[in-house]
N, C-alpha and C positions, 0 to 999 in steps of 0.2 A: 504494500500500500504506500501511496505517495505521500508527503508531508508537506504541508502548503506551511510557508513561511511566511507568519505577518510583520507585518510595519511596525516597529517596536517605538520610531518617534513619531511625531506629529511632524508633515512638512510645510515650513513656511512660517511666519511670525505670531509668536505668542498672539491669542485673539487679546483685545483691552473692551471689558465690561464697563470700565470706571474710568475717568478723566485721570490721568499722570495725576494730581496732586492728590487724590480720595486714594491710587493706590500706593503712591508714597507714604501716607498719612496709615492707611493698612496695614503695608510694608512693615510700616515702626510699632504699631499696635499690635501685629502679629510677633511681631522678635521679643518683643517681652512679655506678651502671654507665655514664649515658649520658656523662657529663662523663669518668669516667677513660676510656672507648672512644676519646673525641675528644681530650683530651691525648693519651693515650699514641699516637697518629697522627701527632699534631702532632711530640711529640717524638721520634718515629722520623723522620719527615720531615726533622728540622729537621738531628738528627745525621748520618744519611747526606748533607746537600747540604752540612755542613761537612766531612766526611770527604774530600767528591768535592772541594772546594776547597783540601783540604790544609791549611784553617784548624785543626782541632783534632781532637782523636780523643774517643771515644766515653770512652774511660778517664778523660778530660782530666773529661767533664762527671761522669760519675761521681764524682771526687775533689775537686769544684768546694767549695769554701768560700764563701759567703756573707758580706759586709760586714754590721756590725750596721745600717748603712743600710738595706740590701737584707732582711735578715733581716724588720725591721719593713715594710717592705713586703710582703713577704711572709705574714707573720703577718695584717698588715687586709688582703688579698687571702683569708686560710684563713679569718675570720670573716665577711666577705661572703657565702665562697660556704656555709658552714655555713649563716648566715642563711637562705639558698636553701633547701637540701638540709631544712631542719630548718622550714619555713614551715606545714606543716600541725601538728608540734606545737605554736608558737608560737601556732599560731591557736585552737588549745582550749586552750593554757594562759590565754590574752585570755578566752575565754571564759565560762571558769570565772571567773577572775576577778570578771568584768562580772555571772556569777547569783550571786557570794556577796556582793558591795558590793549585788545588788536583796536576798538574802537577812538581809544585818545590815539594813538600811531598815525589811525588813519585820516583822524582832525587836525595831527600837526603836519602833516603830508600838504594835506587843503590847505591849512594855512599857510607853508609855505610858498603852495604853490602860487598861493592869492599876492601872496608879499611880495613875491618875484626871488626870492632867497634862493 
């Protein structure tokens, strides 16, 4: 018997349900649904296996204070993942950037051509 081999990708471009900015805005709303899904796992995890050891209570981490040490670790951990989470507006803010540094070029161009320079 013969074996028909299907099309394992889709050909041609992504379809777009949403306008660029609704799925940018998606985009960032989806990346950290996935991140707090798997934290808050983690940290369920993590306090039931202190519970089951009798090291600490759930109350204990709730109430936890933070060393200014830890704080600041803390804090260049929350800018990282922002970084992350915030990477596709970063990347049209660069963008823009990069068409108005070609755009002033192409005003001092006009201008000198206007000047006669």
């Amino acid at each position: 018997m013969d074996t028909i081999k299907l099309q394992q990708k889709a050909k041609g471009e992504r379809p777009a349900y949403l306008d660029a900015e609704v799925e940018k805005v998606l985009s960032i709303t989806m990346a950290l649904a996935g991140e707090v899904a798997v934290m808050r796992e983690r940290i369920d995890s993590i306090e039931r296996l202190l519970e089951k050891a009798a090291v600490l209570t759930r109350a204990e981490v709730e109430h936890y204070a933070p060393t200014a040490e830890e704080h600041a670790e803390r804090e260049a951990w929350r800018e990282g993942f922002l970084d992350v989470v915030l990477r596709v507006v970063a990347q049209e803010k660069e963008a823009l950037e990069e068409m108005a540094r070609g755009m002033e070029s192409y005003d001092e161009a006009i201008r000198r051509v206007e000047s006669g320079d």
